[in-house]
PyMOL Python script that loads the backbone (N, CA, C, O; Angstrom):
from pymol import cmd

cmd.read_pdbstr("""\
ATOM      1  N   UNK A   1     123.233 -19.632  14.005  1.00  0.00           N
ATOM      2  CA  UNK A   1     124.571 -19.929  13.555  1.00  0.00           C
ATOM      3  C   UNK A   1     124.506 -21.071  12.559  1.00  0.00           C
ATOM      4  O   UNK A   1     125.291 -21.077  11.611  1.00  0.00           O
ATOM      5  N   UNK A   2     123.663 -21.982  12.713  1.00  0.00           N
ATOM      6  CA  UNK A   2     123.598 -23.278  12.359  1.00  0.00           C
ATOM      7  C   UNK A   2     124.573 -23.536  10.612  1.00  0.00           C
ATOM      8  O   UNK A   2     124.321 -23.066   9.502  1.00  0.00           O
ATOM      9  N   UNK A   3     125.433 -24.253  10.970  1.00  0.00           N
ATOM     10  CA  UNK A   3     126.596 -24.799  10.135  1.00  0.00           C
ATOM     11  C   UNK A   3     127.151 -26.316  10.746  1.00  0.00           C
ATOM     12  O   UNK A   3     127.670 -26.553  11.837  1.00  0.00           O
ATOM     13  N   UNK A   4     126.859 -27.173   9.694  1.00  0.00           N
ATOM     14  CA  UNK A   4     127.033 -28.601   9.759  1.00  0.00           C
ATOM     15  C   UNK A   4     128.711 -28.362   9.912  1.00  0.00           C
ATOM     16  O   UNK A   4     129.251 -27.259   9.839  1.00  0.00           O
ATOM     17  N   UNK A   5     129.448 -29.728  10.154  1.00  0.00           N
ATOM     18  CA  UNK A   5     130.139 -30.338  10.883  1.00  0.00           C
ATOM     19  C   UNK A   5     131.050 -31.180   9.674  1.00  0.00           C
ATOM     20  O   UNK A   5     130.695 -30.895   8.530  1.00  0.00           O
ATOM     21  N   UNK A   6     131.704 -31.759   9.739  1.00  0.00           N
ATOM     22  CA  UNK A   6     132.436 -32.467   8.604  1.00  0.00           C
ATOM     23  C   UNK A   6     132.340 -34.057   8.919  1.00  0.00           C
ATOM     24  O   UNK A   6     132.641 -34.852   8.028  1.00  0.00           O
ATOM     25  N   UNK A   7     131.866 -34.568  10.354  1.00  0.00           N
ATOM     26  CA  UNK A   7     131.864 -35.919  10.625  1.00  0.00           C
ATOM     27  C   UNK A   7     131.883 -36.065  12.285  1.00  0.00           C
ATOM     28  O   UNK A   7     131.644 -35.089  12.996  1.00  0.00           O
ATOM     29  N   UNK A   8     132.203 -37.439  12.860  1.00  0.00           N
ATOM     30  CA  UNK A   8     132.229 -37.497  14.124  1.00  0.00           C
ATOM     31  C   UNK A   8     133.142 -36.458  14.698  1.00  0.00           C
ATOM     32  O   UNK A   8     132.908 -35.510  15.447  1.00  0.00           O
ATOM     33  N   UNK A   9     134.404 -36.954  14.066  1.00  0.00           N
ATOM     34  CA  UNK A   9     135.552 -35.912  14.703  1.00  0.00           C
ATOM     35  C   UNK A   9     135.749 -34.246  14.565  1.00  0.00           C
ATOM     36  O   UNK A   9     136.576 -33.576  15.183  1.00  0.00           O
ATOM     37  N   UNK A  10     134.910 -33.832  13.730  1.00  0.00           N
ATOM     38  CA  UNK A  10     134.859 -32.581  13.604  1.00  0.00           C
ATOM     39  C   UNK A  10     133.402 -32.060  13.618  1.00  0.00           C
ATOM     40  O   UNK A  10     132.611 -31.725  12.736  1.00  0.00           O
ATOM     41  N   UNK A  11     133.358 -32.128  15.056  1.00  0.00           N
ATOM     42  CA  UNK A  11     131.735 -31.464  15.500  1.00  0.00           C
ATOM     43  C   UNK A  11     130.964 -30.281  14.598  1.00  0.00           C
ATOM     44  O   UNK A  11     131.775 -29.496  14.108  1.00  0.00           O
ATOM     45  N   UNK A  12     129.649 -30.009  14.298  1.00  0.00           N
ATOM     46  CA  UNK A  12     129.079 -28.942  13.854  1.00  0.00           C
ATOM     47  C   UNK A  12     129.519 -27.453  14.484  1.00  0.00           C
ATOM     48  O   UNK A  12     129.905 -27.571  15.647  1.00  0.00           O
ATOM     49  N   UNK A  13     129.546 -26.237  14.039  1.00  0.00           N
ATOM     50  CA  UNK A  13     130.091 -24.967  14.333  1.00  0.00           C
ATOM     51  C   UNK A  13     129.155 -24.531  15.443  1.00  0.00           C
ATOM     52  O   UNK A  13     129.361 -23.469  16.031  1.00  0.00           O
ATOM     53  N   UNK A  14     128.289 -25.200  15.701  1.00  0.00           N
ATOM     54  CA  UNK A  14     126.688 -24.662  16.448  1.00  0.00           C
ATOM     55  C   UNK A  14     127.454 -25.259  18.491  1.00  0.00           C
ATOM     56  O   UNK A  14     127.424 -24.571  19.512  1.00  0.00           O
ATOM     57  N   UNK A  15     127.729 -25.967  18.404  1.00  0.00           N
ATOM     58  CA  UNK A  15     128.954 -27.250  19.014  1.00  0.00           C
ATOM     59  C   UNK A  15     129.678 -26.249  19.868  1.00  0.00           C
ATOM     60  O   UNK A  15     129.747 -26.441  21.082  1.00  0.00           O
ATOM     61  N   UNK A  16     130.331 -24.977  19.196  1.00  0.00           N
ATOM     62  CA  UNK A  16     131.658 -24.879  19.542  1.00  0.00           C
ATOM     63  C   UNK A  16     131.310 -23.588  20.429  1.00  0.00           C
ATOM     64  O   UNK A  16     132.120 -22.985  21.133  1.00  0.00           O
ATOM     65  N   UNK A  17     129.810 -23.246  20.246  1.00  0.00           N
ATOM     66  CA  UNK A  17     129.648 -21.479  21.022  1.00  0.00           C
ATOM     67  C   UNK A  17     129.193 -21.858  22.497  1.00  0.00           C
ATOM     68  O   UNK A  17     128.408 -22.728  22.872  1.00  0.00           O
ATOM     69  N   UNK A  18     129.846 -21.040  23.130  1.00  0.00           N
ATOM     70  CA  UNK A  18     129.621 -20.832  24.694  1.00  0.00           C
ATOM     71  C   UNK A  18     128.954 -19.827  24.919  1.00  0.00           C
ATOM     72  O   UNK A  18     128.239 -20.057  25.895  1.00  0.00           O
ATOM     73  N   UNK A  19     128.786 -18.705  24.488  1.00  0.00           N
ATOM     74  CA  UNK A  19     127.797 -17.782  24.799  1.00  0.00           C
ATOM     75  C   UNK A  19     126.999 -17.027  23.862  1.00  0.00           C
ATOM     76  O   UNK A  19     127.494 -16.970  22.736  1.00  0.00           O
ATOM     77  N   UNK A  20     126.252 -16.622  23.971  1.00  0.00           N
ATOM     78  CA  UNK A  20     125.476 -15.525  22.740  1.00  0.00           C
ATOM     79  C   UNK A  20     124.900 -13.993  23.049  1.00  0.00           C
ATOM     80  O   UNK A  20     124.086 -13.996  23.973  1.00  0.00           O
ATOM     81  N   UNK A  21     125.165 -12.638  22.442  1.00  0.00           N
ATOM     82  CA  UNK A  21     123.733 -12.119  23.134  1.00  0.00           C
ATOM     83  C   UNK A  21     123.032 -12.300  21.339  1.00  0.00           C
ATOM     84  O   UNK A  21     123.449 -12.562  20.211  1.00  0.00           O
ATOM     85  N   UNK A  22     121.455 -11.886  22.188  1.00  0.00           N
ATOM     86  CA  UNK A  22     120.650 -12.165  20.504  1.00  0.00           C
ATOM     87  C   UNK A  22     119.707 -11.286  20.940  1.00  0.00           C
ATOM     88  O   UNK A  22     119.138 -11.556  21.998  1.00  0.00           O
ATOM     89  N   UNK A  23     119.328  -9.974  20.163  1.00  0.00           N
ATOM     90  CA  UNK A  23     118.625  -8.737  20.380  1.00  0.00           C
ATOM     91  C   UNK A  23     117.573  -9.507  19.881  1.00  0.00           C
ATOM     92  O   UNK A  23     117.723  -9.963  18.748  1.00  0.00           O
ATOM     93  N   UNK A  24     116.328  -9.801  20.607  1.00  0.00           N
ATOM     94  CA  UNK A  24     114.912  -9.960  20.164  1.00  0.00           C
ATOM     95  C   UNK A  24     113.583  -8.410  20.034  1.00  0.00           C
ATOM     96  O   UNK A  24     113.585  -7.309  20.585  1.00  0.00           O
ATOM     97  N   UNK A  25     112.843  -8.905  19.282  1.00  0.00           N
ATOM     98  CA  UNK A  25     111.684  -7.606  19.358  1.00  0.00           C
ATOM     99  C   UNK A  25     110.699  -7.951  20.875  1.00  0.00           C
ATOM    100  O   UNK A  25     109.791  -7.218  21.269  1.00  0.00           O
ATOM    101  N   UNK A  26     111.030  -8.893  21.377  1.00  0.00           N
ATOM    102  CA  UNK A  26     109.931  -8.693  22.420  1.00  0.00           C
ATOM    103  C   UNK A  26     111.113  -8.660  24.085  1.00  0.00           C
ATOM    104  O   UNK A  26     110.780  -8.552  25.266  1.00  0.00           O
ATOM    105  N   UNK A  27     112.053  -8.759  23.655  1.00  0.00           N
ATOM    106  CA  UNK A  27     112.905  -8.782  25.051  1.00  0.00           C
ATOM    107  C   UNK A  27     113.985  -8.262  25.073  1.00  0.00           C
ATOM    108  O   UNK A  27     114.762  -8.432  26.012  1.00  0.00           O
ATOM    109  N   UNK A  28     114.301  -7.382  23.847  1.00  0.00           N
ATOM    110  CA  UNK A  28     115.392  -6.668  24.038  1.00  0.00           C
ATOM    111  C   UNK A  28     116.944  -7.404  23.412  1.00  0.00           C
ATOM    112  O   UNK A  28     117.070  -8.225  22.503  1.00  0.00           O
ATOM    113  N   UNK A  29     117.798  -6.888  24.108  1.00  0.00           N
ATOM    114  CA  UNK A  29     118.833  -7.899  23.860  1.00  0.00           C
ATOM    115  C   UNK A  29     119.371  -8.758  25.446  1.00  0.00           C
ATOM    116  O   UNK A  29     119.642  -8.294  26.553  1.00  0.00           O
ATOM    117  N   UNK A  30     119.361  -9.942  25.002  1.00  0.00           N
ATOM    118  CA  UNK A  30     119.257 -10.895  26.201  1.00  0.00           C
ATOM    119  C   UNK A  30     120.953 -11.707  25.873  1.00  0.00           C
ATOM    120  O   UNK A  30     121.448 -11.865  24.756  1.00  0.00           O
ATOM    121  N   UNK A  31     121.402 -12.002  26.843  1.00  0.00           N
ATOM    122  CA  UNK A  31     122.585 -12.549  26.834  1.00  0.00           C
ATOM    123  C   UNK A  31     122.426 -14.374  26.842  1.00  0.00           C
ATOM    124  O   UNK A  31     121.552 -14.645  27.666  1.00  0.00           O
ATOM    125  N   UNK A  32     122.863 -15.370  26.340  1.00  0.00           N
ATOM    126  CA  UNK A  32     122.115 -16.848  26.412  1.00  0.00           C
ATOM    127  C   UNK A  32     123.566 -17.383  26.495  1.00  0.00           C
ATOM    128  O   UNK A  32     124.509 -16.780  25.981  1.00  0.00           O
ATOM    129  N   UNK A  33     123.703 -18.643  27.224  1.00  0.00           N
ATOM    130  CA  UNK A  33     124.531 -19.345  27.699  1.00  0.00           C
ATOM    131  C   UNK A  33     123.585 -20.720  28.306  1.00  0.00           C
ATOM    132  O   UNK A  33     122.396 -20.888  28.579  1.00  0.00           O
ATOM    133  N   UNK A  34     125.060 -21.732  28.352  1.00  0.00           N
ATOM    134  CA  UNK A  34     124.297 -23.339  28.043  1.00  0.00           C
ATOM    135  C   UNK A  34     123.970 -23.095  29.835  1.00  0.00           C
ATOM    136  O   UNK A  34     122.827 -23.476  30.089  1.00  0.00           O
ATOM    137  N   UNK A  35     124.843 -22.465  31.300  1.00  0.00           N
ATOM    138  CA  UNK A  35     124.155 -22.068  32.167  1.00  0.00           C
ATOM    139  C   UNK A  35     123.365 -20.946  32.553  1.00  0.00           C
ATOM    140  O   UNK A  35     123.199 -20.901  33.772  1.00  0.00           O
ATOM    141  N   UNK A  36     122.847 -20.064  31.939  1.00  0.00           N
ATOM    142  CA  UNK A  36     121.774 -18.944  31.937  1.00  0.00           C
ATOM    143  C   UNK A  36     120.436 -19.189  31.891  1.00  0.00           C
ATOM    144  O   UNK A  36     119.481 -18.903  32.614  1.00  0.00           O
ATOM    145  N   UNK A  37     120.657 -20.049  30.420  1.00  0.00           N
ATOM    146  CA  UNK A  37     119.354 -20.253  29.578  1.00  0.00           C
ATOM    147  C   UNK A  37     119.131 -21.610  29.052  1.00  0.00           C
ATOM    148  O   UNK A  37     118.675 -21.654  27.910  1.00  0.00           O
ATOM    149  N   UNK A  38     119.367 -22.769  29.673  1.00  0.00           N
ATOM    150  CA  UNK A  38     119.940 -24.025  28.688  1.00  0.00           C
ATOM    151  C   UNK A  38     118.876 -24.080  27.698  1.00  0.00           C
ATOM    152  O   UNK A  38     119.553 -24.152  26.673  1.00  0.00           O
ATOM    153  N   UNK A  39     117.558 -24.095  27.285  1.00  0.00           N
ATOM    154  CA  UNK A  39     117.211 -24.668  26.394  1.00  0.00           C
ATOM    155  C   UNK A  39     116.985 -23.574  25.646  1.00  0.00           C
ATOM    156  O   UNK A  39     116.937 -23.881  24.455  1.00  0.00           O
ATOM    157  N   UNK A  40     116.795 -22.199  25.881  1.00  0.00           N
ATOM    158  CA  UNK A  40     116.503 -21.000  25.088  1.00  0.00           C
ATOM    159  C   UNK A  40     117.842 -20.783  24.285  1.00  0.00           C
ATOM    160  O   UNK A  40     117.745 -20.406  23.118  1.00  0.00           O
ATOM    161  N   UNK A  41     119.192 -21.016  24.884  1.00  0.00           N
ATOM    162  CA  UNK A  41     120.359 -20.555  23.990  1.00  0.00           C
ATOM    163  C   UNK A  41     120.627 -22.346  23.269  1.00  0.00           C
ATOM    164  O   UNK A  41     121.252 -22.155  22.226  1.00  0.00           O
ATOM    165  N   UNK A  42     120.460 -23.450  23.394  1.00  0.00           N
ATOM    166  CA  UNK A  42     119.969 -24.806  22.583  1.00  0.00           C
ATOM    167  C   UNK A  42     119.372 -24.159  21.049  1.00  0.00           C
ATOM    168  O   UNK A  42     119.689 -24.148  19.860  1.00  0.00           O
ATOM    169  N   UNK A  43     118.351 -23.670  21.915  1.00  0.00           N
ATOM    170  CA  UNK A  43     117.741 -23.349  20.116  1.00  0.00           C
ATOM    171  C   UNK A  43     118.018 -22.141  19.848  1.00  0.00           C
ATOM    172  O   UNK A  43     116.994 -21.651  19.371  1.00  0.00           O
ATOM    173  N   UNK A  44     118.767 -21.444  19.885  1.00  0.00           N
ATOM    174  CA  UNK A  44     118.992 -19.995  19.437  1.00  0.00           C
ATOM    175  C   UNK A  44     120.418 -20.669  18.975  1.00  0.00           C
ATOM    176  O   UNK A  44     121.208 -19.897  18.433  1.00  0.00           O
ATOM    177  N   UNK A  45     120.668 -21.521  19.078  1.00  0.00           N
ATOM    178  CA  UNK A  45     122.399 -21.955  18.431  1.00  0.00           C
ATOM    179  C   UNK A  45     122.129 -22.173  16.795  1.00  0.00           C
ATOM    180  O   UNK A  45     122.918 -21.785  15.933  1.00  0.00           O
ATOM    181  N   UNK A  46     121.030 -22.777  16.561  1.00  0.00           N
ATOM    182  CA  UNK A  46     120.877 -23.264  15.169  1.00  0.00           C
ATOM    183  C   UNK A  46     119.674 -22.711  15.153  1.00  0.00           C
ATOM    184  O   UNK A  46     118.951 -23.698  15.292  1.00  0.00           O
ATOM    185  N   UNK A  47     118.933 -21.728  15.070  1.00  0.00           N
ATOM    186  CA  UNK A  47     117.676 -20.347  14.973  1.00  0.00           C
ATOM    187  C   UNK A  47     117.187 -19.981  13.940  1.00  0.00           C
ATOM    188  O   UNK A  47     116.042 -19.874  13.502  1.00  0.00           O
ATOM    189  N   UNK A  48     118.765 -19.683  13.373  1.00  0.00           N
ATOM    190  CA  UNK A  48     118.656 -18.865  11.691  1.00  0.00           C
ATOM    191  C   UNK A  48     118.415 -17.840  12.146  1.00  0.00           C
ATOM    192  O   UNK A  48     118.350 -17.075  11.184  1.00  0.00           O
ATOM    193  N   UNK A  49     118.199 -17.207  13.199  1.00  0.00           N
ATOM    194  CA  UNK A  49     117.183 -15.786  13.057  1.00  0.00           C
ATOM    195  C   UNK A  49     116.301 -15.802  13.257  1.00  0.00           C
ATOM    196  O   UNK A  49     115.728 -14.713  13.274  1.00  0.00           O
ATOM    197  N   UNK A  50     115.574 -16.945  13.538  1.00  0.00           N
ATOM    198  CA  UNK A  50     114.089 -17.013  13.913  1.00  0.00           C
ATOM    199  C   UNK A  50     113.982 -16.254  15.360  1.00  0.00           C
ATOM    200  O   UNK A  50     113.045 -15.474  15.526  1.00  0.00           O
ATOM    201  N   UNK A  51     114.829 -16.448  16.298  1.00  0.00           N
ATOM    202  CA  UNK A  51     114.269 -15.656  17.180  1.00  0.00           C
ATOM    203  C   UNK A  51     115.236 -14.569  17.772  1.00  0.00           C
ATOM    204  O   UNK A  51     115.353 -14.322  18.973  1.00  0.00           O
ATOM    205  N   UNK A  52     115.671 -14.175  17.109  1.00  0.00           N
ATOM    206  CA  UNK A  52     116.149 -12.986  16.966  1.00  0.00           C
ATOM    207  C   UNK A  52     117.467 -12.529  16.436  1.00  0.00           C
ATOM    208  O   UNK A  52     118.229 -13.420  16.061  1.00  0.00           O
ATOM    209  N   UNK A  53     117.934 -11.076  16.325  1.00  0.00           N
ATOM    210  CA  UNK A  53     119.285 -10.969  15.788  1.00  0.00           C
ATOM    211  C   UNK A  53     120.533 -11.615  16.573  1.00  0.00           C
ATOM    212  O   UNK A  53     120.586 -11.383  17.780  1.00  0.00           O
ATOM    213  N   UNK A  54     121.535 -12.401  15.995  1.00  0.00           N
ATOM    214  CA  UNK A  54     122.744 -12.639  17.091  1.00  0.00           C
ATOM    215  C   UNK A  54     123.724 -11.279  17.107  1.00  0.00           C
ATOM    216  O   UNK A  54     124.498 -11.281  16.149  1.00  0.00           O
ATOM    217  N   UNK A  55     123.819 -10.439  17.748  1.00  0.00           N
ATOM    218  CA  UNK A  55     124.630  -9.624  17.801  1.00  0.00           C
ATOM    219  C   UNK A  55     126.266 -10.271  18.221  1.00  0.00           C
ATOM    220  O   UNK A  55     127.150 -10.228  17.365  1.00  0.00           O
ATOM    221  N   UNK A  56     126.521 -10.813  19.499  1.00  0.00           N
ATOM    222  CA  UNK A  56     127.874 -11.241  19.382  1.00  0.00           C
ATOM    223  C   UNK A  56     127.824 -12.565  20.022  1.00  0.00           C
ATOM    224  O   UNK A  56     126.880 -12.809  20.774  1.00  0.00           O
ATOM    225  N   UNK A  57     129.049 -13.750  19.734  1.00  0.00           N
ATOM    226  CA  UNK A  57     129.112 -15.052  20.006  1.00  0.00           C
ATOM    227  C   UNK A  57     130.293 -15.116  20.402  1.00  0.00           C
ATOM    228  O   UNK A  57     131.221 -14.377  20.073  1.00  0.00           O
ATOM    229  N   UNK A  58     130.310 -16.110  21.214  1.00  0.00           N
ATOM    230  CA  UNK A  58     131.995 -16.254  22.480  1.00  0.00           C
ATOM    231  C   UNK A  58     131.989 -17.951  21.651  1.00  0.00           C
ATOM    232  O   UNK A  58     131.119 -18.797  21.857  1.00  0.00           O
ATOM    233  N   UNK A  59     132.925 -18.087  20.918  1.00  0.00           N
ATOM    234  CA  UNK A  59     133.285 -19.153  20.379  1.00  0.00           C
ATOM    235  C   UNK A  59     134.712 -19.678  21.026  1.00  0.00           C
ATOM    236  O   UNK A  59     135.806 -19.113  21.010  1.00  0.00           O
ATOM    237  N   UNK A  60     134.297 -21.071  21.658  1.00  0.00           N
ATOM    238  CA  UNK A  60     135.677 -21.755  21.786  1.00  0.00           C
ATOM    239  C   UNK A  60     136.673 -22.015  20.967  1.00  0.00           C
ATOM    240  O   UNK A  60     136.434 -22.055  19.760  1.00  0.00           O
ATOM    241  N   UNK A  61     137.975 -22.242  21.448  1.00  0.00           N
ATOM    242  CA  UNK A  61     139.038 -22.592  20.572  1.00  0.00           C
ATOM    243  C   UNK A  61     139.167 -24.102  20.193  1.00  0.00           C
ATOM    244  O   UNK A  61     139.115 -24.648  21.295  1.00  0.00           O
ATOM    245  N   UNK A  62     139.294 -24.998  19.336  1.00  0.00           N
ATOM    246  CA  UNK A  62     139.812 -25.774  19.186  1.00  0.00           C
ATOM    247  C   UNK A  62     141.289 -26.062  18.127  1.00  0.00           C
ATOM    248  O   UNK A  62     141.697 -25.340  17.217  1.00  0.00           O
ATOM    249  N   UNK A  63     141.817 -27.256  18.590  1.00  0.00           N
ATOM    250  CA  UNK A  63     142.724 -26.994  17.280  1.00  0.00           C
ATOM    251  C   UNK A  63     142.323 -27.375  15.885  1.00  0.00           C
ATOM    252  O   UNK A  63     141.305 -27.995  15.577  1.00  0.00           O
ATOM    253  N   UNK A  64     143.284 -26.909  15.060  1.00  0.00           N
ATOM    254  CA  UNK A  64     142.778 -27.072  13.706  1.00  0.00           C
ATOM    255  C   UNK A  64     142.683 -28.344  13.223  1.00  0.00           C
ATOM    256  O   UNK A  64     143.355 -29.178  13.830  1.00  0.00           O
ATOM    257  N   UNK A  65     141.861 -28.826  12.051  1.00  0.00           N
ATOM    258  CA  UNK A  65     141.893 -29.684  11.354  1.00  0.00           C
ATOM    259  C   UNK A  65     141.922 -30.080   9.948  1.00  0.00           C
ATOM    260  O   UNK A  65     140.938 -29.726   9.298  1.00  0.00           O
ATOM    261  N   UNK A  66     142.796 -30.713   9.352  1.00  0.00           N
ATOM    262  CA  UNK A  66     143.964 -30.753   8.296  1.00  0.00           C
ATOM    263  C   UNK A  66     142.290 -31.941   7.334  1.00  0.00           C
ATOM    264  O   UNK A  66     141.743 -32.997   7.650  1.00  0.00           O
ATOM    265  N   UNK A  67     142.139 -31.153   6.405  1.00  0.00           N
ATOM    266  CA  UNK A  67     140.854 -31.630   5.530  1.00  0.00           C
ATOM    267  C   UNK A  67     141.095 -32.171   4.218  1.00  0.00           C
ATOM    268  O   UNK A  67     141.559 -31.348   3.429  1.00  0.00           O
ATOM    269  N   UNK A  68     140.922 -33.234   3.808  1.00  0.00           N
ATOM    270  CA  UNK A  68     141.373 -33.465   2.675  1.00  0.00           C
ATOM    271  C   UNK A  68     140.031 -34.321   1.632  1.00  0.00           C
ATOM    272  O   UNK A  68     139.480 -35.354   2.015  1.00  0.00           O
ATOM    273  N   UNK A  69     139.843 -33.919   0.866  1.00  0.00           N
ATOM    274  CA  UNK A  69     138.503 -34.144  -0.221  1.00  0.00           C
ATOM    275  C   UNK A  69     139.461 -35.538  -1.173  1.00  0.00           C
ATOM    276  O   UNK A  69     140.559 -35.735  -1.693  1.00  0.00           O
ATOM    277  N   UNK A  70     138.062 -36.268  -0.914  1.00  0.00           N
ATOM    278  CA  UNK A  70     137.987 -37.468  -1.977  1.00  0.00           C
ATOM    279  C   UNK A  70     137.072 -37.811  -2.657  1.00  0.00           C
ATOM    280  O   UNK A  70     136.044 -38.177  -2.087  1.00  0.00           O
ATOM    281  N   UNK A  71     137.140 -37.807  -4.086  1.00  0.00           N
ATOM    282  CA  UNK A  71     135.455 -37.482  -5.195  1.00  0.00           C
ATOM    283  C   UNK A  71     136.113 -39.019  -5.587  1.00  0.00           C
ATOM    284  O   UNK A  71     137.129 -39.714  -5.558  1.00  0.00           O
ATOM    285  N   UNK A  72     135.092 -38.975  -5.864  1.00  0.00           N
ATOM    286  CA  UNK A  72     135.219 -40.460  -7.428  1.00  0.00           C
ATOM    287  C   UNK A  72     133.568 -40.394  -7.395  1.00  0.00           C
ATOM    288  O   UNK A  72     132.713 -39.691  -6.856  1.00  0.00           O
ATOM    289  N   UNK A  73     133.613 -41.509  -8.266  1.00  0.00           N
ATOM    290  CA  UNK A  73     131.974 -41.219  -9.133  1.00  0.00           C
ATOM    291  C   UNK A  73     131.325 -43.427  -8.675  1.00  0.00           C
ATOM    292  O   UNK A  73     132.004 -44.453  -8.668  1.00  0.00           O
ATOM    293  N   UNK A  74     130.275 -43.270  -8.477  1.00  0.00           N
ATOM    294  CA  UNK A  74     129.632 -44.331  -8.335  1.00  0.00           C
ATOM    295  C   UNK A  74     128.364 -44.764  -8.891  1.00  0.00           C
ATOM    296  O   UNK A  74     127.857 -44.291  -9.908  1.00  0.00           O
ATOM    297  N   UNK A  75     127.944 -45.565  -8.266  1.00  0.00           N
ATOM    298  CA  UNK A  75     126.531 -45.573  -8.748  1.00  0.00           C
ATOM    299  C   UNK A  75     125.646 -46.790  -7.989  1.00  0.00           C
ATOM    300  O   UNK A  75     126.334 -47.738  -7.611  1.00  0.00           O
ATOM    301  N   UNK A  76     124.766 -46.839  -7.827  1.00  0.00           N
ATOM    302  CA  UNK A  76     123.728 -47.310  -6.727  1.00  0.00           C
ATOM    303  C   UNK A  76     123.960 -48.634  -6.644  1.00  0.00           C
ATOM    304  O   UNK A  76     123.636 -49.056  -5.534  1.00  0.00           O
ATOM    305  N   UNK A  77     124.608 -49.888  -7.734  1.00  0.00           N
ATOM    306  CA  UNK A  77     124.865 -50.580  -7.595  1.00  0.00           C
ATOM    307  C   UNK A  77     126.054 -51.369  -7.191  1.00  0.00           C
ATOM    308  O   UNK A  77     126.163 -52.590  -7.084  1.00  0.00           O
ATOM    309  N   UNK A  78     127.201 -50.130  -6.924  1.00  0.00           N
ATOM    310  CA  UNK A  78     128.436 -50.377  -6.855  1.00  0.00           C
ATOM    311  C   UNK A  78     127.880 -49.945  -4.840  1.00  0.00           C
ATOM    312  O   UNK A  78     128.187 -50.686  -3.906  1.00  0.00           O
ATOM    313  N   UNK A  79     127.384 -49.140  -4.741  1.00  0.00           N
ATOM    314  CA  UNK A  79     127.077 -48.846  -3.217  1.00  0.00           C
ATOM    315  C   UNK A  79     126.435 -49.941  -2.676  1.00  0.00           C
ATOM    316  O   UNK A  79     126.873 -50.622  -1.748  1.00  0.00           O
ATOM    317  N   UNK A  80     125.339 -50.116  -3.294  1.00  0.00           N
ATOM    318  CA  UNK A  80     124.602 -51.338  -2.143  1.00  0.00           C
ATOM    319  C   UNK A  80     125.381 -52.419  -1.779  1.00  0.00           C
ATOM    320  O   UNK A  80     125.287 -52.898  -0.649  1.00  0.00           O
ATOM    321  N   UNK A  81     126.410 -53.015  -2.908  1.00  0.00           N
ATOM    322  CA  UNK A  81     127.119 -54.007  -2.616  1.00  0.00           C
ATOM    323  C   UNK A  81     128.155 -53.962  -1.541  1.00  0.00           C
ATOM    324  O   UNK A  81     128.496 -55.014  -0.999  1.00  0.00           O
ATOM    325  N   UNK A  82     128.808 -52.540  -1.110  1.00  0.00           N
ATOM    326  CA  UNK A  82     129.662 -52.652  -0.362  1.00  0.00           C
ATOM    327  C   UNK A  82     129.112 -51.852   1.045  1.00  0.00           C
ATOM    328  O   UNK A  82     129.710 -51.023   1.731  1.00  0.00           O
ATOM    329  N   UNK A  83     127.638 -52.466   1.220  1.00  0.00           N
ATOM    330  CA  UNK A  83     126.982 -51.988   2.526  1.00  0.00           C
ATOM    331  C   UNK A  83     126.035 -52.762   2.787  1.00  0.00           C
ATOM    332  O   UNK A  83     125.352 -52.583   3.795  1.00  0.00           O
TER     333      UNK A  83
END
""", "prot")
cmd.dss("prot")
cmd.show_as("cartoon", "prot")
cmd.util.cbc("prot")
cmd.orient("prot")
């Protein structure tokens, strides 16, 4: 799944799944949950595919969050000073 997060308050997408199944070539399709499997569905959250296909994901609800982008332009000396 692995998809970053926007900050403290808005956890990574990897965060929000409660269950998985993920069809592997050596085991079939296996069902993974944080009580089933804790460290096998851990790393099958952020995988990529490495260990196998995700066929379906039980994603929690949270409520939404209202996002708002701020650019401006800097430069290495305007940063160090205010850190």
């Amino acid at each position: 799944v692995g998809a970053h997060g926007t900050g403290a308050m808005l956890p990574p997408m990897d965060e929000q799944i409660i269950s998985m199944k993920l069809v592997t070539p050596a085991k079939g399709t296996i069902e993974l949950s944080k009580e089933k499997d804790p460290e096998l569905f851990y790393l099958a959250r952020c995988g990529l595919g490495g260990l196998g296909v995700v066929a379906e994901v039980t994603i929690q609800c949270v409520d939404r969050h209202q996002l708002v982008e701020h650019t401006f332009i800097s430069n290495f000396k305007e940063i160090s000073k205010n850190h």
